[in-house]
PyMOL Python script that loads the backbone (N, CA, C, O; Angstrom):
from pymol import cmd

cmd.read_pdbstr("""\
ATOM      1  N   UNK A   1      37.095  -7.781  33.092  1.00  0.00           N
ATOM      2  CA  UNK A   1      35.913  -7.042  33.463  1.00  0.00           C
ATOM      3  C   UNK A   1      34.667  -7.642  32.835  1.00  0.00           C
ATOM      4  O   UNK A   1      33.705  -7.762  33.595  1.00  0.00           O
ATOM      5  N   UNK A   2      34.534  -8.002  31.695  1.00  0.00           N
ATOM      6  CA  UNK A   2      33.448  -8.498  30.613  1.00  0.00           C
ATOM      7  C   UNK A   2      33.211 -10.055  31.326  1.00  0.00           C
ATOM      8  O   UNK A   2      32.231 -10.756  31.070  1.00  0.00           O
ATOM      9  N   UNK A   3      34.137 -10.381  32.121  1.00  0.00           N
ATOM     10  CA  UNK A   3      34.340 -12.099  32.723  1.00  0.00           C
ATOM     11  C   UNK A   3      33.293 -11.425  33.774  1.00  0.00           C
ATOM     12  O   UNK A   3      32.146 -11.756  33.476  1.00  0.00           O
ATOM     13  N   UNK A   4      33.357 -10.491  35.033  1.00  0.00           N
ATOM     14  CA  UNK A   4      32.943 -10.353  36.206  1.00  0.00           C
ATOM     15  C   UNK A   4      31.026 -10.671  35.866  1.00  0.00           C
ATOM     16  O   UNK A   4      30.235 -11.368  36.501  1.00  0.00           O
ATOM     17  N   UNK A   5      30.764  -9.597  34.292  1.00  0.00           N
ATOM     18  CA  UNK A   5      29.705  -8.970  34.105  1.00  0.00           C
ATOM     19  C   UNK A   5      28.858 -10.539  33.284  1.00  0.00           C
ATOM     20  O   UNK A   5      27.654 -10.794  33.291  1.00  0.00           O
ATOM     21  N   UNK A   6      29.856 -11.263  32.722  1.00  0.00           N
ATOM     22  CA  UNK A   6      29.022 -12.024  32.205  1.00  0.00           C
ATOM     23  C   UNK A   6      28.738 -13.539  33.739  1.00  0.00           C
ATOM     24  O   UNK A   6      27.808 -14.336  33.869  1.00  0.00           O
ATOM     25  N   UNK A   7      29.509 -13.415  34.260  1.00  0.00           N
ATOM     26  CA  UNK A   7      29.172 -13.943  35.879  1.00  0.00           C
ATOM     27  C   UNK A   7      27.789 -13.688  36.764  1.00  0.00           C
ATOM     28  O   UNK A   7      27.315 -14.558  37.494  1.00  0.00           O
ATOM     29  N   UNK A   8      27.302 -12.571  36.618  1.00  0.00           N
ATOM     30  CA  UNK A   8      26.160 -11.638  37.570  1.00  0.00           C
ATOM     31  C   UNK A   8      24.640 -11.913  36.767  1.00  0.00           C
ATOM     32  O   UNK A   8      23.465 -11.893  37.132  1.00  0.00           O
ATOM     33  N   UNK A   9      25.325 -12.169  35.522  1.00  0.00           N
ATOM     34  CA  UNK A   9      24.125 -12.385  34.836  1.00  0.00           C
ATOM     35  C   UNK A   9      23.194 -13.696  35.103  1.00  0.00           C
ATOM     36  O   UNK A   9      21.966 -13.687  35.018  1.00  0.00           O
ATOM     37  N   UNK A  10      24.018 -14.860  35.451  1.00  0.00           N
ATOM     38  CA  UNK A  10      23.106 -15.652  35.847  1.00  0.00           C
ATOM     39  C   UNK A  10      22.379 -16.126  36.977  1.00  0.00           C
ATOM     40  O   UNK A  10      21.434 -16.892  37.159  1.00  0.00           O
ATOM     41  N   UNK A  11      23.565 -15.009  38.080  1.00  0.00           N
ATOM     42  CA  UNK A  11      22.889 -14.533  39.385  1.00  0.00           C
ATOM     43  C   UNK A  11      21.525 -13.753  39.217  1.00  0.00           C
ATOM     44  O   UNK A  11      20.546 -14.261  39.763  1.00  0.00           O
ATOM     45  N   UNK A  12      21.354 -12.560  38.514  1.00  0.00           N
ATOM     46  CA  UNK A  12      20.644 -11.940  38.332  1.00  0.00           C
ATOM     47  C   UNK A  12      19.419 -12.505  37.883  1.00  0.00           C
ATOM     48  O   UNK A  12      18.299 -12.058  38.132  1.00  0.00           O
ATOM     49  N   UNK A  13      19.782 -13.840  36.990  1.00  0.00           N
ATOM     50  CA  UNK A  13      18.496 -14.141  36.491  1.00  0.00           C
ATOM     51  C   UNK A  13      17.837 -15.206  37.398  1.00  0.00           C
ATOM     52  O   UNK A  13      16.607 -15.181  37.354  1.00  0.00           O
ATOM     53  N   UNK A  14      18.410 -16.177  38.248  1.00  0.00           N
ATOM     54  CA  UNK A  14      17.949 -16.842  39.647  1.00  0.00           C
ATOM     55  C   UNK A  14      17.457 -16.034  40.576  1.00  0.00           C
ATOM     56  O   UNK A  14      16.318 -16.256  40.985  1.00  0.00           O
ATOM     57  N   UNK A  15      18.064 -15.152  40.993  1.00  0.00           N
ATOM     58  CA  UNK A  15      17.464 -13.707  41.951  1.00  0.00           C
ATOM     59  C   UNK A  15      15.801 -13.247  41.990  1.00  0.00           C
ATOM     60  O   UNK A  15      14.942 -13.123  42.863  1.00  0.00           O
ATOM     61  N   UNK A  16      15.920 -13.009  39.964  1.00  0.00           N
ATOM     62  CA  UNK A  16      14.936 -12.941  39.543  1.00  0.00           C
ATOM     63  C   UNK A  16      13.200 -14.290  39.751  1.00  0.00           C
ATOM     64  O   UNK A  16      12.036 -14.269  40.152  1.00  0.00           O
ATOM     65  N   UNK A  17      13.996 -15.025  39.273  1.00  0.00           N
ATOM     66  CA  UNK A  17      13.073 -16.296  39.430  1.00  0.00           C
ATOM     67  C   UNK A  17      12.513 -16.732  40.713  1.00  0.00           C
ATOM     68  O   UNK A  17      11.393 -17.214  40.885  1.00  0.00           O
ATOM     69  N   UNK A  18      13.613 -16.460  41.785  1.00  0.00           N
ATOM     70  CA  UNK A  18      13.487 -16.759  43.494  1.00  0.00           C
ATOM     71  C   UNK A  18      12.257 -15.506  43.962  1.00  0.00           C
ATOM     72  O   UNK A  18      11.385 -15.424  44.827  1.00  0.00           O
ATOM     73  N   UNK A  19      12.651 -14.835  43.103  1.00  0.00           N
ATOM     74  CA  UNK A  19      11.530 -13.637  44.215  1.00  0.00           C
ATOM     75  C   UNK A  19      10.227 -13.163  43.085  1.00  0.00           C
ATOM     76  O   UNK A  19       9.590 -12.110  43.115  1.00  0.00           O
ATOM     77  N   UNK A  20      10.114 -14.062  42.321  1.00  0.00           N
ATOM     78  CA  UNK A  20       8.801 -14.431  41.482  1.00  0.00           C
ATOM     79  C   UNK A  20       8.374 -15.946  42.012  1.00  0.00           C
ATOM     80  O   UNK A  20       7.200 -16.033  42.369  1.00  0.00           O
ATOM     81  N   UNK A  21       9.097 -17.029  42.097  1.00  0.00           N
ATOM     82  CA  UNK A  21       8.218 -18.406  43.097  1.00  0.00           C
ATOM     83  C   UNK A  21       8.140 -17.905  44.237  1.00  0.00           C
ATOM     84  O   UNK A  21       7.024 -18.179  44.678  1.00  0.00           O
ATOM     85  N   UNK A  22       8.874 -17.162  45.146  1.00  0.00           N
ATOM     86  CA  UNK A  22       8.410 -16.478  46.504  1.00  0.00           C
ATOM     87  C   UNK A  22       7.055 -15.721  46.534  1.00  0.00           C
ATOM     88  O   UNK A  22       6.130 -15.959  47.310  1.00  0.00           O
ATOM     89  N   UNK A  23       7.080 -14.955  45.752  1.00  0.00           N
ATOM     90  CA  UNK A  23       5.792 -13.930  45.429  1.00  0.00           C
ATOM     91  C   UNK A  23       4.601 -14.898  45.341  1.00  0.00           C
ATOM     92  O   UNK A  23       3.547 -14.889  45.977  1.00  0.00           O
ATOM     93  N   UNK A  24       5.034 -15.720  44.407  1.00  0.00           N
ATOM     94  CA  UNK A  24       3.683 -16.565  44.437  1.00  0.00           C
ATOM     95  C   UNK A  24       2.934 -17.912  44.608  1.00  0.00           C
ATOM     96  O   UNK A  24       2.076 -18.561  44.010  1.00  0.00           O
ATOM     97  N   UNK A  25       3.807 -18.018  45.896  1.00  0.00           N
ATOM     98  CA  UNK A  25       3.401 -18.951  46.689  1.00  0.00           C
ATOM     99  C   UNK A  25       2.788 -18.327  47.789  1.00  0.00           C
ATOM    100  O   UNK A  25       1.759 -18.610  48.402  1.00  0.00           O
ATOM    101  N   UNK A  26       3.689 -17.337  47.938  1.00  0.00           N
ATOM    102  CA  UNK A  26       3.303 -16.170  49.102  1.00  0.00           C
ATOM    103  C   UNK A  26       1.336 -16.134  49.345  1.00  0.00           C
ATOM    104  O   UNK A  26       0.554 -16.268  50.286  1.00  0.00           O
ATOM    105  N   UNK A  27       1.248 -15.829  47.641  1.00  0.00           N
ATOM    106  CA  UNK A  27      -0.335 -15.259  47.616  1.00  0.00           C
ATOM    107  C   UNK A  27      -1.164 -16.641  47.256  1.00  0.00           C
ATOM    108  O   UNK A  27      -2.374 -16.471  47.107  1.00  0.00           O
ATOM    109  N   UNK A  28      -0.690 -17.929  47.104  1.00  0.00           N
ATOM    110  CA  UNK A  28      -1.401 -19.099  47.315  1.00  0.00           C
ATOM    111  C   UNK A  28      -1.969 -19.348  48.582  1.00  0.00           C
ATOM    112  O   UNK A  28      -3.172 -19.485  48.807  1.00  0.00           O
ATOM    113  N   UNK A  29      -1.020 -19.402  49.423  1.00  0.00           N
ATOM    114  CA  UNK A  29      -0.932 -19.682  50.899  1.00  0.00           C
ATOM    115  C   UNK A  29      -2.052 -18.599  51.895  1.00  0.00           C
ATOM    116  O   UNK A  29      -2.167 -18.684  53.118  1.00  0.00           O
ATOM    117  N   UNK A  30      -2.738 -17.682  51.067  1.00  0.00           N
ATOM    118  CA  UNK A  30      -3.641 -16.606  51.655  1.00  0.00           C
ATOM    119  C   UNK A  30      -5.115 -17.444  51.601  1.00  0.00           C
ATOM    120  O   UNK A  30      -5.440 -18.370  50.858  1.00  0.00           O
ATOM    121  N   UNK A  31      -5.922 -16.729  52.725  1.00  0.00           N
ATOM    122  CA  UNK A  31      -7.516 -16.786  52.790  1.00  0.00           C
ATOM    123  C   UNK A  31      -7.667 -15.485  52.015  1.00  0.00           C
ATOM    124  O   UNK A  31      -7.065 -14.446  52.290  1.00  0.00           O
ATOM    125  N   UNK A  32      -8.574 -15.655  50.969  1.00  0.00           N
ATOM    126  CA  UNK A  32      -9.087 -14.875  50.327  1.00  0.00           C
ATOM    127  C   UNK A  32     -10.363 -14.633  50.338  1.00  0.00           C
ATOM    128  O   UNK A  32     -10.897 -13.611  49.906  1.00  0.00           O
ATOM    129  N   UNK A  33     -11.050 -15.835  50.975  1.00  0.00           N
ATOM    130  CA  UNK A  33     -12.567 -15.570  51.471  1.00  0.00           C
ATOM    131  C   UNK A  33     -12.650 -16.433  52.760  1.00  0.00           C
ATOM    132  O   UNK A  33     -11.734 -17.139  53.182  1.00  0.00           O
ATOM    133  N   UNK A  34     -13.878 -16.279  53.328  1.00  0.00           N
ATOM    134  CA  UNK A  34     -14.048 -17.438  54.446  1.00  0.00           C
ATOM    135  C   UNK A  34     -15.289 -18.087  54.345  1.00  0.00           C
ATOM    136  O   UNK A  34     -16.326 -17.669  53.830  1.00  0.00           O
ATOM    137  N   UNK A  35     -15.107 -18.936  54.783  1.00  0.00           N
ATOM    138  CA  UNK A  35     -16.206 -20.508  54.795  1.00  0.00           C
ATOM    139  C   UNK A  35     -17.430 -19.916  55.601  1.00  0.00           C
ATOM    140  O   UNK A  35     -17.366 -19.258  56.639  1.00  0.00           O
ATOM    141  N   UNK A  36     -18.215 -20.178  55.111  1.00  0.00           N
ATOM    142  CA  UNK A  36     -19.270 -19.837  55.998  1.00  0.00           C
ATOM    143  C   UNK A  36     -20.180 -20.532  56.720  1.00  0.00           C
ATOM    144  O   UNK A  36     -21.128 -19.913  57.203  1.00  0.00           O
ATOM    145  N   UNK A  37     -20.052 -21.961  56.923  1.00  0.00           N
ATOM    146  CA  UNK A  37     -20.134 -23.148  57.600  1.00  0.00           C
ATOM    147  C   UNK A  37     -19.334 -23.066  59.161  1.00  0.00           C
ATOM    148  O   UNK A  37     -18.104 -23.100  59.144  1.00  0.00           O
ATOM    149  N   UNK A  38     -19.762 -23.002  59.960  1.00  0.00           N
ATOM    150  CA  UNK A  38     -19.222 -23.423  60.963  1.00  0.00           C
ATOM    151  C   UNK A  38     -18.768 -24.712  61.096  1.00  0.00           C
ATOM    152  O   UNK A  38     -19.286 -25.617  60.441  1.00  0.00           O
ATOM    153  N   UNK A  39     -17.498 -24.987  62.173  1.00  0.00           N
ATOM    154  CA  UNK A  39     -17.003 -26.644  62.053  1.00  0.00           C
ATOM    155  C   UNK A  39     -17.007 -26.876  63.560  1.00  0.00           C
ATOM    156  O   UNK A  39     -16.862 -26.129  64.528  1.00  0.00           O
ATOM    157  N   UNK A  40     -17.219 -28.143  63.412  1.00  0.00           N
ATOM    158  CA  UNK A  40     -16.975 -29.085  65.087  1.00  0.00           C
ATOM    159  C   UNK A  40     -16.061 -28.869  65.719  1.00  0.00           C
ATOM    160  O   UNK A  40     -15.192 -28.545  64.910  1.00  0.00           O
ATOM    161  N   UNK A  41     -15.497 -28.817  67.103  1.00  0.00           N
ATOM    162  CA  UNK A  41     -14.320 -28.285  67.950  1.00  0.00           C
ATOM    163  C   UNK A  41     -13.559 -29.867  67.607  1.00  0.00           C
ATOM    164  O   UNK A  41     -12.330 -29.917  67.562  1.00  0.00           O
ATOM    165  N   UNK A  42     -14.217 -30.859  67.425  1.00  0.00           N
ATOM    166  CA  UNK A  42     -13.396 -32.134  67.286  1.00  0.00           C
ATOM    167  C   UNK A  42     -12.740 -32.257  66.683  1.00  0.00           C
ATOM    168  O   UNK A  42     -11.707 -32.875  66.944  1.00  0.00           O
ATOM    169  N   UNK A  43     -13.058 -31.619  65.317  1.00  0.00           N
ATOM    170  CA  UNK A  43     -12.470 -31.811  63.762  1.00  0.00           C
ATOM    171  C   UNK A  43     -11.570 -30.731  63.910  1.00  0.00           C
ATOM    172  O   UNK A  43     -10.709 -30.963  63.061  1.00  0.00           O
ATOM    173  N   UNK A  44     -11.214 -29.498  64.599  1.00  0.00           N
ATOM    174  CA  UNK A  44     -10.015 -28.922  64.926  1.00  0.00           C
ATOM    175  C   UNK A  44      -8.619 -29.301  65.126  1.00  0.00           C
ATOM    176  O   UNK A  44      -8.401 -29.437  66.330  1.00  0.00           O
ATOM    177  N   UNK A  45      -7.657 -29.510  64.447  1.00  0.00           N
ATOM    178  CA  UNK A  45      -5.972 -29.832  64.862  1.00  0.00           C
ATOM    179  C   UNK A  45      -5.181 -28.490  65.284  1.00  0.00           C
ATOM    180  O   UNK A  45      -3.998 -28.584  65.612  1.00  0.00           O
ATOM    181  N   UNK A  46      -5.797 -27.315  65.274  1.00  0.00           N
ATOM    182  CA  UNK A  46      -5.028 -26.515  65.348  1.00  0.00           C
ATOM    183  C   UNK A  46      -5.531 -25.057  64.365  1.00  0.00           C
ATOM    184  O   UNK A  46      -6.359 -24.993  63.457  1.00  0.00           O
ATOM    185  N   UNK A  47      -4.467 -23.746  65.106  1.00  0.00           N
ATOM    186  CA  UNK A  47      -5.138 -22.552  63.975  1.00  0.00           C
ATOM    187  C   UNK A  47      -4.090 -21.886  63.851  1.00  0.00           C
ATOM    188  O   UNK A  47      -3.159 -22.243  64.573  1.00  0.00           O
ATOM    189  N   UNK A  48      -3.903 -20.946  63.108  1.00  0.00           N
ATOM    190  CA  UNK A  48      -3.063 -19.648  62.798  1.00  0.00           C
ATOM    191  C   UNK A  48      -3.930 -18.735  62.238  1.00  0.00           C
ATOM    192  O   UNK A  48      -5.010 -18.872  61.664  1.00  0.00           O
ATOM    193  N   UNK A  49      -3.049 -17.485  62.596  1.00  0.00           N
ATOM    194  CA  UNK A  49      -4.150 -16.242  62.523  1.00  0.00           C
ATOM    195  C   UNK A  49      -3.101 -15.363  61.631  1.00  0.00           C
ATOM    196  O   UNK A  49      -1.920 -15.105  61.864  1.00  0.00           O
ATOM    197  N   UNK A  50      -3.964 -14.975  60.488  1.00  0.00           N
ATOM    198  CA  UNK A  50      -3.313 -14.563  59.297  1.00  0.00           C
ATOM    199  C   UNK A  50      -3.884 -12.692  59.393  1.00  0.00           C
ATOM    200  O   UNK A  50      -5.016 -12.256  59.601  1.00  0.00           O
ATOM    201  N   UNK A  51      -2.890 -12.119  59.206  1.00  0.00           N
ATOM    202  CA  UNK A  51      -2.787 -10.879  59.198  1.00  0.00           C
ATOM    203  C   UNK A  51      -3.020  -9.917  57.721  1.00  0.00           C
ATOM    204  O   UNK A  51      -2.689 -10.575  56.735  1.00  0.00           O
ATOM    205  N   UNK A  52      -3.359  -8.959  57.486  1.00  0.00           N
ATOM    206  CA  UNK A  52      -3.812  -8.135  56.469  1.00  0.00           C
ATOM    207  C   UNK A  52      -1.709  -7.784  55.643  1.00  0.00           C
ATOM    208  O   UNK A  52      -1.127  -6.896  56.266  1.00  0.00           O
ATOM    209  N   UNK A  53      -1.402  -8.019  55.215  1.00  0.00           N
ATOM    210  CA  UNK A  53      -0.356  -8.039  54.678  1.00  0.00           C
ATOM    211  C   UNK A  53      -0.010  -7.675  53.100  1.00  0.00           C
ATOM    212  O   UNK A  53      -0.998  -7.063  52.693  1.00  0.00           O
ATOM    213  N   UNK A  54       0.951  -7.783  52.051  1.00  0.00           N
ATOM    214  CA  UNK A  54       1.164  -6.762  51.153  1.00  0.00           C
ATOM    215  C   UNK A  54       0.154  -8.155  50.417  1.00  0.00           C
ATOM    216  O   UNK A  54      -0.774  -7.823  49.680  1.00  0.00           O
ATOM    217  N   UNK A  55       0.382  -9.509  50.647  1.00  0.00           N
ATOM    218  CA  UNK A  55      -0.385 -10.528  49.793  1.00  0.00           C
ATOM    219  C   UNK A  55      -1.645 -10.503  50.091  1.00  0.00           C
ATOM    220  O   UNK A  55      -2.640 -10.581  49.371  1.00  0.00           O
ATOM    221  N   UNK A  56      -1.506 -10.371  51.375  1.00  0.00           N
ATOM    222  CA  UNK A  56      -2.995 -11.193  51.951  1.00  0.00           C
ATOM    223  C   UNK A  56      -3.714  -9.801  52.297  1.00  0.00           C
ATOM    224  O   UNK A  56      -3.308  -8.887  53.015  1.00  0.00           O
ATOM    225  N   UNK A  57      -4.822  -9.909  51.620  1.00  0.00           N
ATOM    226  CA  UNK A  57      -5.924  -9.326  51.287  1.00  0.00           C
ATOM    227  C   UNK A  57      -7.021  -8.873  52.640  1.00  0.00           C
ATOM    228  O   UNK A  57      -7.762  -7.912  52.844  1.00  0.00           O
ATOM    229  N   UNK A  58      -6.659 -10.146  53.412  1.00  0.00           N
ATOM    230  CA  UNK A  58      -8.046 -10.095  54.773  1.00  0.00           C
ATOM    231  C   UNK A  58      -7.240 -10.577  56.146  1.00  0.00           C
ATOM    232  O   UNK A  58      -6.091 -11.008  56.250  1.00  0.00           O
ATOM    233  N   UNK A  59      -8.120 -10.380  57.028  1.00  0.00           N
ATOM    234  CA  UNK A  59      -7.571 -11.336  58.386  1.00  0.00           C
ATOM    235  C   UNK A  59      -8.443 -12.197  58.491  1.00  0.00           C
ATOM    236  O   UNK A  59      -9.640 -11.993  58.286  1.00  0.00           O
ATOM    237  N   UNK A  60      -7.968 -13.204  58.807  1.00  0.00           N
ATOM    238  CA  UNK A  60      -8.390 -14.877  58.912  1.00  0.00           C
ATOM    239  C   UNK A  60      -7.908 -15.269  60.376  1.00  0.00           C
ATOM    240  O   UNK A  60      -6.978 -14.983  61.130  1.00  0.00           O
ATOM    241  N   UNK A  61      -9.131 -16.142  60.373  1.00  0.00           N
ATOM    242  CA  UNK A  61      -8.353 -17.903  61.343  1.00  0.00           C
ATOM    243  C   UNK A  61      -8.477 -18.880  60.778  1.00  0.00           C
ATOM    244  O   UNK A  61      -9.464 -19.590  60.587  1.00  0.00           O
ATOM    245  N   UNK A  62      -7.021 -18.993  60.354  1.00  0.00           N
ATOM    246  CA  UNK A  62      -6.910 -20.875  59.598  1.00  0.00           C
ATOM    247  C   UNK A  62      -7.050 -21.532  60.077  1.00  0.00           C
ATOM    248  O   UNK A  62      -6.202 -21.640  60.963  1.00  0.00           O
ATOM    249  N   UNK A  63      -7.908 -22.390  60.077  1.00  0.00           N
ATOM    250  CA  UNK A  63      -8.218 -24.009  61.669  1.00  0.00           C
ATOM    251  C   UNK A  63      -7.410 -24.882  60.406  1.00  0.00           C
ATOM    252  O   UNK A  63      -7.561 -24.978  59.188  1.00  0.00           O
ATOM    253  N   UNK A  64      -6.559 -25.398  61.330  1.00  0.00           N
ATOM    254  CA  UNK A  64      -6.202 -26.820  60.171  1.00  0.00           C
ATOM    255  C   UNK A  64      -7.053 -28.043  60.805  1.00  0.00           C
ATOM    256  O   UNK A  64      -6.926 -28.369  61.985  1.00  0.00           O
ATOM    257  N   UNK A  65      -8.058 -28.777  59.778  1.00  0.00           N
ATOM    258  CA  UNK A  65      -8.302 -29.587  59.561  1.00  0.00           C
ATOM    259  C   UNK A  65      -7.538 -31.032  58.992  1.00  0.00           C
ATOM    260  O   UNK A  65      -6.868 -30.973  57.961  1.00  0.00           O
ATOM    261  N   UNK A  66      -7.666 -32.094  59.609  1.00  0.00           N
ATOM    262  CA  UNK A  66      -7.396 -33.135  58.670  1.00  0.00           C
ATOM    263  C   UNK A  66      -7.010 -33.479  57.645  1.00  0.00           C
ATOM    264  O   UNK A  66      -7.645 -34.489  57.341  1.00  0.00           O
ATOM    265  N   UNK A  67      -6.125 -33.160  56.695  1.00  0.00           N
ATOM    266  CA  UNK A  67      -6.001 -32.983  54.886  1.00  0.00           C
ATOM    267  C   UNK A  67      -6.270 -31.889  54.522  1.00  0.00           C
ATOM    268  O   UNK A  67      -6.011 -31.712  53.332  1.00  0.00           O
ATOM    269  N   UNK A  68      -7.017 -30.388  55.438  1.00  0.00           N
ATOM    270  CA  UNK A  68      -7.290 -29.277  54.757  1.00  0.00           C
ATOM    271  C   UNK A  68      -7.410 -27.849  55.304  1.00  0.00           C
ATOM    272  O   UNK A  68      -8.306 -28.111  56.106  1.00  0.00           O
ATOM    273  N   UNK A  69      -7.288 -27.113  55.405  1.00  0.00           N
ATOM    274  CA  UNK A  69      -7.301 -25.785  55.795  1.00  0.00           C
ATOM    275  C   UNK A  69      -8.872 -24.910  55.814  1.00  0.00           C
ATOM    276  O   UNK A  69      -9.627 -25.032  54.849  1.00  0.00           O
ATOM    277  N   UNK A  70      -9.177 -24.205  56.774  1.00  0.00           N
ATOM    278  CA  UNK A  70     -10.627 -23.613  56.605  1.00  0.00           C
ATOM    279  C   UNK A  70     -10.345 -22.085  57.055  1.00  0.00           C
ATOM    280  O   UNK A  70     -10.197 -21.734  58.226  1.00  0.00           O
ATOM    281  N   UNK A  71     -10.301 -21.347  56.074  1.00  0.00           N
ATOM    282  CA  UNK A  71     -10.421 -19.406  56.315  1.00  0.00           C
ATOM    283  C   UNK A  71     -11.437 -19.422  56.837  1.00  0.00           C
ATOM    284  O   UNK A  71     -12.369 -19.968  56.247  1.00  0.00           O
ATOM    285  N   UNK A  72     -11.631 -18.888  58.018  1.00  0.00           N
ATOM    286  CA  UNK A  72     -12.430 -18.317  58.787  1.00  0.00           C
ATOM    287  C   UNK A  72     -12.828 -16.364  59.501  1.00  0.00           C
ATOM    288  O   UNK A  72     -11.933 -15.661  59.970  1.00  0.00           O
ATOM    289  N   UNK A  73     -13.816 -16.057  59.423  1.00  0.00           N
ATOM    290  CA  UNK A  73     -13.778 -14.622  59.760  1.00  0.00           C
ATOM    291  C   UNK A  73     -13.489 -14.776  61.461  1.00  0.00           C
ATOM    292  O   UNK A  73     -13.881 -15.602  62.285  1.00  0.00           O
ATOM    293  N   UNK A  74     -12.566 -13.505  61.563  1.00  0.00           N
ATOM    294  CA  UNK A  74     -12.180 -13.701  63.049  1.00  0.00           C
ATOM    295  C   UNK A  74     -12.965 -12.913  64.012  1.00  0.00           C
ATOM    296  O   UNK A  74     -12.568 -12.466  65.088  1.00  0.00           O
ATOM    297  N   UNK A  75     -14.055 -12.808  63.519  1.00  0.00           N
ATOM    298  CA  UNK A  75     -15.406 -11.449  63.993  1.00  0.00           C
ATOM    299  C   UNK A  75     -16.756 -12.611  64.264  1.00  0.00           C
ATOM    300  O   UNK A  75     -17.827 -12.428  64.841  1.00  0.00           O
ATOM    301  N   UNK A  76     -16.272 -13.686  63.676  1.00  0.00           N
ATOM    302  CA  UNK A  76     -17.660 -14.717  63.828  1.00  0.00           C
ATOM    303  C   UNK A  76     -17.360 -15.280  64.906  1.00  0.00           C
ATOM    304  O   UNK A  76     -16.259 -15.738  65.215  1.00  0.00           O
ATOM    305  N   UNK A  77     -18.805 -15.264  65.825  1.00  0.00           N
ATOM    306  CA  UNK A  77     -18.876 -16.218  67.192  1.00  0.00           C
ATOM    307  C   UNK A  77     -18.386 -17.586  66.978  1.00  0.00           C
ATOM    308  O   UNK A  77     -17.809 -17.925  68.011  1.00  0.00           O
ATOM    309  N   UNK A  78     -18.357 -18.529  66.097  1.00  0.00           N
ATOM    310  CA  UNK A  78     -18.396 -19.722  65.412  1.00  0.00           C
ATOM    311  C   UNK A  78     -16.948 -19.687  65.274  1.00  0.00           C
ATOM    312  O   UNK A  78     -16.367 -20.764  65.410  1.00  0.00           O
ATOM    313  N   UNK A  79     -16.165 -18.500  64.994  1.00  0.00           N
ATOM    314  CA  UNK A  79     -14.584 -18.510  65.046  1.00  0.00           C
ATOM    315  C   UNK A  79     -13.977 -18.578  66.695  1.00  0.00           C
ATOM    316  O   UNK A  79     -13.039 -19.223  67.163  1.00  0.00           O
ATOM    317  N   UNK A  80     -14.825 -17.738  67.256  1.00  0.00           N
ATOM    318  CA  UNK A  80     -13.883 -17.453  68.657  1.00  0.00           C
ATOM    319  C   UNK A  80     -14.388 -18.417  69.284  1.00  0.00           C
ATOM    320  O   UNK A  80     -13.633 -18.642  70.230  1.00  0.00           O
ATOM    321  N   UNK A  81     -15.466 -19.300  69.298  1.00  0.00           N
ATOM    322  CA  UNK A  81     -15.469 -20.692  70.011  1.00  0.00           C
ATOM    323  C   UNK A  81     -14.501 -21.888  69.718  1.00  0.00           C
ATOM    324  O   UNK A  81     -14.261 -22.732  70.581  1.00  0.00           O
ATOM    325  N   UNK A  82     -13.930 -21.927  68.405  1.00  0.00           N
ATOM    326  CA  UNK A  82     -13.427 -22.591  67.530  1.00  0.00           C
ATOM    327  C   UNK A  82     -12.102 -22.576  68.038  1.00  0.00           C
ATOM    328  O   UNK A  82     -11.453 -23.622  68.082  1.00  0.00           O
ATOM    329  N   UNK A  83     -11.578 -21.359  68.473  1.00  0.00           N
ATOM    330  CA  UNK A  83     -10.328 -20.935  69.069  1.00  0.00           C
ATOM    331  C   UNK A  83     -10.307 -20.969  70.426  1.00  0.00           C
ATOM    332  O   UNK A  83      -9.225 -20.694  70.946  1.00  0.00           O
ATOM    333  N   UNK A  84     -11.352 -21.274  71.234  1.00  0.00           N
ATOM    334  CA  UNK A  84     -11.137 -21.033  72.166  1.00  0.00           C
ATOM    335  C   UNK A  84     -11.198 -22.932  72.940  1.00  0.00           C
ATOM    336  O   UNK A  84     -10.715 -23.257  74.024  1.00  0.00           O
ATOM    337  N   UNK A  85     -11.620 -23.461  72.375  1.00  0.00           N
ATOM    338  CA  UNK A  85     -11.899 -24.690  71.849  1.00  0.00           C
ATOM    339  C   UNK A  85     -10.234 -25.330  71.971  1.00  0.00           C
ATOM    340  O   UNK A  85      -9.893 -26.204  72.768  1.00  0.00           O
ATOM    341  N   UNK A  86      -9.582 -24.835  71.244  1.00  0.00           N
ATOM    342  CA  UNK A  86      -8.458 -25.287  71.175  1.00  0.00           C
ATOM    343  C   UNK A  86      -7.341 -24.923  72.033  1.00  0.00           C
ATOM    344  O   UNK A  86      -6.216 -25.414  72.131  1.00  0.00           O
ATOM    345  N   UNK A  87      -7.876 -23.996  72.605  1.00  0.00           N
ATOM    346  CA  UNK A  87      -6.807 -23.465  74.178  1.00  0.00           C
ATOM    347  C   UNK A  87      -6.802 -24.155  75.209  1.00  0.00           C
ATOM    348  O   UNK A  87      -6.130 -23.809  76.181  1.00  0.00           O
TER     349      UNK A  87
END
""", "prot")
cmd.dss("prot")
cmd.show_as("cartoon", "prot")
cmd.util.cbc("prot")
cmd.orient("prot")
């Protein structure tokens, strides 16, 4: 029995660790503010649209850029051209 319990323990403590690097990568990976620069439809590769969630704080449109990511408000004219741009 003392064999089963000293077994779980090092489950328990990976378990632990997995859903603390999950957690916080989770809240890396968020727009926490948005750019307030508008960008060129050229310099667009693409977007995802980030939802109000237990991490993420706001709703966004991520345009991926070239090497970088740009939070965007999804209420700005400068966003829905941006997106629409890419359809």
């Amino acid at each position: 029995m003392s064999s089963s319990k000293a077994g779980l323990l090092p489950v328990l403590c990976f378990l632990i660790i997995l859903t603390t690097f999950i957690n916080s990568t989770e809240s890396a990976s968020c727009c926490m503010r948005y750019s307030k620069r508008p960008l060129r439809c050229r310099q667009l590769l693409g977007y995802t649209i980030q939802n109000i969630t237990g991490s993420c704080d706001i709703n966004a449109v991520i345009f991926h850029l070239p090497g970088r990511y740009v939070c965007a408000d999804p209420l700005e004219d400068w966003t829905k051209r941006g997106m629409k741009c890419l359809e």
